[in-house]
C-alpha positions in Angstrom: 4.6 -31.9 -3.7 3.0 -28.5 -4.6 -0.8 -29.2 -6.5 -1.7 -26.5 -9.1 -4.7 -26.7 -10.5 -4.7 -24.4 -14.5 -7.5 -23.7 -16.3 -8.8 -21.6 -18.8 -11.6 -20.8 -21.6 -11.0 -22.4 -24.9 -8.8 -20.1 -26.9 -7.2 -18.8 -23.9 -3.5 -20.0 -24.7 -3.7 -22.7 -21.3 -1.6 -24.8 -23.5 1.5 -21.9 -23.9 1.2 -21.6 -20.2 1.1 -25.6 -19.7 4.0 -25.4 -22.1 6.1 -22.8 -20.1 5.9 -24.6 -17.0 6.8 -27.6 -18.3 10.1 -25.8 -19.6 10.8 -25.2 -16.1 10.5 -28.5 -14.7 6.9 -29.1 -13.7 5.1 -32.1 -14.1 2.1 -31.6 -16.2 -1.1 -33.7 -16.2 -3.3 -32.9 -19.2 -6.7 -34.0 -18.7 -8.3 -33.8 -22.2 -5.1 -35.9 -22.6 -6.3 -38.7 -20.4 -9.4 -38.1 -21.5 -8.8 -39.0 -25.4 -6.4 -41.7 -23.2 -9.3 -43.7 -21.4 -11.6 -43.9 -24.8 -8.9 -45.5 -26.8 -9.9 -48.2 -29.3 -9.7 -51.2 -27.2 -10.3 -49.5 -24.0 -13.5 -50.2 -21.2 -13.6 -46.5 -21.8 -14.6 -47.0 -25.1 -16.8 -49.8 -24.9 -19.2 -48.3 -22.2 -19.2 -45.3 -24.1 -20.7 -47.0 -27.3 -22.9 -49.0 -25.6 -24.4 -46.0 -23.6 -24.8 -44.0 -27.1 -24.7 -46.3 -29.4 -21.7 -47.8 -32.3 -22.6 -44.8 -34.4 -20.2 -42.5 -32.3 -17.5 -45.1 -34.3 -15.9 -44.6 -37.0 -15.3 -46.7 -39.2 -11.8 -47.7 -38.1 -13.7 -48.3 -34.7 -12.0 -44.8 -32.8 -14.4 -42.9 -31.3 -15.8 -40.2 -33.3 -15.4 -37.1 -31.5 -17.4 -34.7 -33.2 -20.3 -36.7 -33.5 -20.1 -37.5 -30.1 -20.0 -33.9 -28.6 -22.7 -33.0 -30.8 -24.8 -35.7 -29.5 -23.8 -34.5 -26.1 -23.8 -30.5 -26.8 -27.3 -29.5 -25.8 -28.8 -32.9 -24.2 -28.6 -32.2 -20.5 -29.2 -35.9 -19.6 -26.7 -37.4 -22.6 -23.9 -35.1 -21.0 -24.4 -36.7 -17.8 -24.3 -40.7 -19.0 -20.7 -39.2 -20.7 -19.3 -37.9 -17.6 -20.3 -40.6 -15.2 -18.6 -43.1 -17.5 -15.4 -40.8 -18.7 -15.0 -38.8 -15.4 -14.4 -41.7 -13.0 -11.8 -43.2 -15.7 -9.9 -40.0 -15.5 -10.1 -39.3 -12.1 -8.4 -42.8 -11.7 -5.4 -42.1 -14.2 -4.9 -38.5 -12.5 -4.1 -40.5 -9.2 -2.3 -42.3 -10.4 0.3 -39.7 -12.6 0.1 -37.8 -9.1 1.4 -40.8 -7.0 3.8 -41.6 -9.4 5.3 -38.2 -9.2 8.6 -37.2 -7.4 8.2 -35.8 -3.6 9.4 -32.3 -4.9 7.6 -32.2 -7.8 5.5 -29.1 -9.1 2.3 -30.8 -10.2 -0.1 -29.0 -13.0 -3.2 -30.5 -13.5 -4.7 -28.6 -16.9 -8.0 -28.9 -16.2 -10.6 -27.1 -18.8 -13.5 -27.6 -16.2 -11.8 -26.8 -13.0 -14.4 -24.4 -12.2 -17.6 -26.3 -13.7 -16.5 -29.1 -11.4 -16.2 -27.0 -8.8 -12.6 -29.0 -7.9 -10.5 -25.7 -6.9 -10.0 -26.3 -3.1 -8.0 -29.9 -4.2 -5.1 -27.5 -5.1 -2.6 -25.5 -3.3 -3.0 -22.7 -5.5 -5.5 -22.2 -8.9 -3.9 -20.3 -12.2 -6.1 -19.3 -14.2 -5.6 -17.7 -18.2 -7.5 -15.3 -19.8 -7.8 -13.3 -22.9 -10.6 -11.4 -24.1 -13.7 -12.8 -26.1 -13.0 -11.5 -29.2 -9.3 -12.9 -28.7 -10.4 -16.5 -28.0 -13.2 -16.0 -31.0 -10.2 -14.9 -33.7 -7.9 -18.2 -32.4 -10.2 -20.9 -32.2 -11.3 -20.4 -35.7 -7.8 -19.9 -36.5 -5.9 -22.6 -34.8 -9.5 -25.0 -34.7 -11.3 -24.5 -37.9 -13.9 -24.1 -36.5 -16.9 -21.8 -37.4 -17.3 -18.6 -35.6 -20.6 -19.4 -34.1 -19.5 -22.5 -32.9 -16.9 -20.6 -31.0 -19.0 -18.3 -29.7 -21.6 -20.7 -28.7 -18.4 -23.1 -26.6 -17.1 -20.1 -24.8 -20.7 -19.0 -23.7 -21.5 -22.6 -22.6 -18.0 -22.2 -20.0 -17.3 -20.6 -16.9 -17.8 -17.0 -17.2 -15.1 -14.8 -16.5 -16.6 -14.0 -12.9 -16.8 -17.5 -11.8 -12.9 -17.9 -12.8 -11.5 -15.1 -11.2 -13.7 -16.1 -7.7 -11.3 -19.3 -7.8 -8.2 -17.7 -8.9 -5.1 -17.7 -6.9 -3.3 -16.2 -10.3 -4.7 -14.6 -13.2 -2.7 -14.7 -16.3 -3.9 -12.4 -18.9 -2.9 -13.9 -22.2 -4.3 -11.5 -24.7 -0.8 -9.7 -25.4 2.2 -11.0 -27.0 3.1 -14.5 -26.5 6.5 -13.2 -24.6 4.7 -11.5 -22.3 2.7 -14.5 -21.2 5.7 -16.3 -20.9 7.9 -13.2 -19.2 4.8 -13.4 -16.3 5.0 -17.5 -16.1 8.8 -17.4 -15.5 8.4 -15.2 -12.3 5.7 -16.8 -11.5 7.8 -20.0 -11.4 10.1 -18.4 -9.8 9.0 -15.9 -7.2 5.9 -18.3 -6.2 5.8 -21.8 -7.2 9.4 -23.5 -6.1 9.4 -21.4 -3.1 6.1 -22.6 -2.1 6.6 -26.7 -2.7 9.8 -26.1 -0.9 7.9 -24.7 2.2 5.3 -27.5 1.6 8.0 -30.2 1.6 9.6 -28.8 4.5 6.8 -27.7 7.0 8.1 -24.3 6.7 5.7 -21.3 7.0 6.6 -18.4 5.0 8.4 -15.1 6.1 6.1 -12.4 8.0 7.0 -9.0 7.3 6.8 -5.7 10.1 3.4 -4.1 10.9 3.3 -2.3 7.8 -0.3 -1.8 6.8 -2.2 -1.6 3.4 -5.8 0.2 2.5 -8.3 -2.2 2.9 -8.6 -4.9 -0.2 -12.0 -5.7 -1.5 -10.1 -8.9 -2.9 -9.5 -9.8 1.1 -12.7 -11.4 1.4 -12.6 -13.8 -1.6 -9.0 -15.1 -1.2 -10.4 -15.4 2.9 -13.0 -17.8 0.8 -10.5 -19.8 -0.9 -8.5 -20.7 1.8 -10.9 -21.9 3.8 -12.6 -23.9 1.2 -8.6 -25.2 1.1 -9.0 -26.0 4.8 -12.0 -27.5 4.7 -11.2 -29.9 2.6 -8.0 -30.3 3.7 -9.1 -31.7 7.1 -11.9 -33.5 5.1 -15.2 -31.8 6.5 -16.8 -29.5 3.8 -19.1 -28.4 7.2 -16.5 -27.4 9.3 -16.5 -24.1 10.9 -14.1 -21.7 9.5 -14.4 -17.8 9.4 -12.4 -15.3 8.4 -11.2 -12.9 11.2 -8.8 -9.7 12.1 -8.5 -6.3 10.7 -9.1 -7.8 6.7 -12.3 -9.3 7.7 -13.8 -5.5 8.1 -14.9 -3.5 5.1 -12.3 0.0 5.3 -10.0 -1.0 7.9 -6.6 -0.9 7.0 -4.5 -4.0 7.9 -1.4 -6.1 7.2 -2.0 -8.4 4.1 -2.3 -11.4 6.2 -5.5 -13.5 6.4 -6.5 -14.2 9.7 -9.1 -17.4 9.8 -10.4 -19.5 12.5 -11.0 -22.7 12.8 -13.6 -24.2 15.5 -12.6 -27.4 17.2 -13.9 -29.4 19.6 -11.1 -30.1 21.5 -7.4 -29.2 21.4 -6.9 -32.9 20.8 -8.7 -32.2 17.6 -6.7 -29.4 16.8 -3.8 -31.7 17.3 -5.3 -34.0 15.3 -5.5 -31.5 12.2 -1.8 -30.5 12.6 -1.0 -33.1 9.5 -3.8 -32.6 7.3 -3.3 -28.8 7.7 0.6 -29.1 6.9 -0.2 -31.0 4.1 -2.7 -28.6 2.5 -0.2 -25.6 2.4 -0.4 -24.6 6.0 2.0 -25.8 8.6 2.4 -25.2 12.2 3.7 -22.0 13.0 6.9 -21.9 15.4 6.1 -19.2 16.5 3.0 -16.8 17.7 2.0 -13.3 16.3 -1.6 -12.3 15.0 -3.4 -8.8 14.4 -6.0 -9.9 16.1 -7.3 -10.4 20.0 -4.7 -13.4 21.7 -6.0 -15.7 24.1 -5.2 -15.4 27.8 -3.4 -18.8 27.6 -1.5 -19.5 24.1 -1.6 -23.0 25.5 -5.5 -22.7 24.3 -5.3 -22.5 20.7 -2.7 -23.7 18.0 -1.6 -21.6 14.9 -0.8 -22.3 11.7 0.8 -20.1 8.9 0.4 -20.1 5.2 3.4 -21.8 3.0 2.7 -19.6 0.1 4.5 -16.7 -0.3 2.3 -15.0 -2.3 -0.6 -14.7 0.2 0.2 -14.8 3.9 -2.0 -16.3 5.9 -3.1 -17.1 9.8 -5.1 -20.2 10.7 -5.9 -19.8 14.6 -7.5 -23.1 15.6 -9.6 -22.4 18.9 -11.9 -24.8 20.9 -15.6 -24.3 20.6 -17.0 -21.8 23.6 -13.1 -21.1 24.9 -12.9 -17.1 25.4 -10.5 -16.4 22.5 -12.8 -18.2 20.2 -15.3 -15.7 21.2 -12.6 -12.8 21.2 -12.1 -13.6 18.0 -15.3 -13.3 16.5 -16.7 -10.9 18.9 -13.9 -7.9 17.9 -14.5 -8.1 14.1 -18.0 -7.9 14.4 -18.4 -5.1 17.4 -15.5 -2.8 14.8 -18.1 -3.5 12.0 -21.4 -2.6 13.8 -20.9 0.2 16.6 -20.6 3.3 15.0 -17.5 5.1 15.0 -15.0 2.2 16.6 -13.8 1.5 13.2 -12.4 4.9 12.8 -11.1 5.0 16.4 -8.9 1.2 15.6 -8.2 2.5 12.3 -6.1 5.4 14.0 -4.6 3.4 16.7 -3.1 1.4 14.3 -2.5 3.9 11.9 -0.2 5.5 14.8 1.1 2.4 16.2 2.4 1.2 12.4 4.3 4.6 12.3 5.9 4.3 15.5 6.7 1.0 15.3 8.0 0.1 11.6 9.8 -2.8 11.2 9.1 -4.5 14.8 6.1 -6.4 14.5 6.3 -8.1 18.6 6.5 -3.6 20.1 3.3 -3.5 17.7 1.4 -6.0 18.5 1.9 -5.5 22.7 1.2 -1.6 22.0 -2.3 -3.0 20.4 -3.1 -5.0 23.7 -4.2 -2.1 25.7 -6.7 -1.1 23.5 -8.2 -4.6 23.3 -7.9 -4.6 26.9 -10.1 -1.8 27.3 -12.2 -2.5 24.3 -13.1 -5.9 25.8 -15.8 -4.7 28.0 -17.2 -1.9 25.3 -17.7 -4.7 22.7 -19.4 -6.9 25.2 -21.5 -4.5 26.2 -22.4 -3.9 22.8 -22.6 -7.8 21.9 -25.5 -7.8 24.9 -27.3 -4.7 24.0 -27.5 -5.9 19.9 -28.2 -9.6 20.8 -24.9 -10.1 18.9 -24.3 -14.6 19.6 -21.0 -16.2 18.4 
């Protein structure tokens, strides 16, 4: 089963995206659904709503009044919070259960309005996220809504701002255009990403690694490394673990291969073994074989490796035992590239010249690389020792 969280500002068009994908098959859970679901007349929803706020949020049928609720709720800090502890929990336990109930291949969307608010991003394998601009959203939620312009205005400034979505976005849909457009991206999207990805899920396969081609260093690098360790983390189920991102994308202007490198820290290799399941399950399964652009171990007996399943952002989990000397490899190379002065321009050209020769063969490229981290082994200790540099 492939988890997809979608979110989006009100006025966004989520729901045409929503839509779409349930066109193509996915199974879509639509939590302001559930949550007009679990406040039902006759509902324990209901009931411990009105006797937290009162039986004036009723109407006079007995249905929760909606409007008068949210704008009891609206700017009262404290009311907001009675609301969600009672409403949130309710949900939470319907989602479950529509996600258990759901068939082993399925595509899962959870439409979330407050993914981001709830900070709830790393419980999916991959985060969509639609967008249109301000003035956009302003013009269709007094349109389609009725409702006043300054109320619009004053619900999209109370959400997420556009900087907080995009730090959790796998996909960014811009919905601002024509509504075949939106749709045009959503098909390929379905295509290109999302069936190909639960099918790798399903199947413990890790997706396809290209040659040693390499790409100008990606500011974006650094905050998809974020996501998918705040995916790991919570995939094994400790938000403390230790997981930092490594290799040639870790470093500001070095050129690399679009593959995320990332360690993990384990105790043992028992542990390591241990997380093999957990880390299958959340989108990264073990990898039959091993290649990395980054310093190997001695021993490949003292690490394990997993690969991303999604093919639309490779991925490297290297799991590594506290203290071992490729753990400290690992952390040690990024960090000596970054600080002594002019390495980073002397790696950039070795692999600059190595990608040329080598195109298309990823194994020549990779063992060509090896002497210089032979040789640089010592230089970057040294270094490490006269800095004070500690793993």
């Amino acid at each position: 089963m492939l988890r997809v969280g979608l979110t989006g500002g009100i006025g966004s068009g989520k729901s045409t995206v929503a839509g779409r994908l349930a066109e193509h098959g996915a199974v879509v859970i639509d939590a302001d659904r559930l949550a007009r679901e679990v406040v039902e007349p006759g509902t324990p929803g209901l009931a411990a709503v009105a006797g937290a706020f009162g039986d004036d949020i009723l109407d006079a049928a007995g249905a929760l009044d909606r409007a008068r609720l949210a704008a009891r709720v609206f700017n009262d800090d404290a009311a907001r919070t009675t609301l969600t502890s009672i409403v949130h929990p309710l949900i939470a336990e319907r989602t479950g259960q529509l996600m258990a109930a759901a068939p082993a291949d399925a595509i899962v969307v959870h439409d979330v309005p407050l993914l981001v608010e709830n900070a709830i991003g790393p419980a999916y394998h991959l985060v969509i996220v639609v967008d249109a601009p301000v003035e956009t959203r302003v013009a269709r939620v007094v349109r389609d809504r009725g409702m006043p312009e300054a109320d619009a205005r004053a619900r999209i400034a109370a959400q997420a701002s556009e900087e907080a979505r995009r730090a959790v976005a796998d996909v960014w849909l811009d919905n601002g255009g024509w509504v075949d457009e939106i749709l045009a991206e959503v098909d390929a999207l379905w295509a290109d990403r999302l069936v190909r990805y639960e099918s790798n899920i399903r199947l413990g396969h890790a997706n396809q690694y290209g040659g040693p081609r390499l790409r100008s260093y990606d500011p974006a690098w650094s905050a998809q490394a974020e996501r998918l360790i705040a995916r790991i983390r919570a995939g094994i189920g400790d938000p403390s673990a230790r997981v930092d991102h490594i290799g040639s994308t870790s470093v500001p202007g070095l050129p690399a291969r679009d593959i995320i490198d990332l360690q993990l820290t384990v105790e043992s290799l028992d542990q390591a073994d241990a997380f093999a399941e957990p880390l299958a399950a959340a989108g990264f399964p073990l990898a039959p074989h091993v290649s990395q652009d980054e310093p190997q171990d001695p021993d490949d007996r003292g690490k394990r490796l997993h690969e991303s399943a999604d093919p639309g952002r490779l991925a490297q989990v290297h799991l590594r035992v506290k203290g071992s000397p490729g753990w400290r490899l690992a952390l040690l190379f990024p960090a000596w590239i970054r600080g002594e002065e002019g390495v980073l321009e002397e790696y950039r050209g070795v692999k600059e010249r190595l990608s040329a020769l080598y195109e298309g063969d990823t194994e020549r490229y990779e063992e060509a690389k090896e002497a210089w981290f032979a040789e640089g082994a010592s230089r970057a200790q040294e270094w490490a020792e006269r800095v004070g540099w500690r793993a």
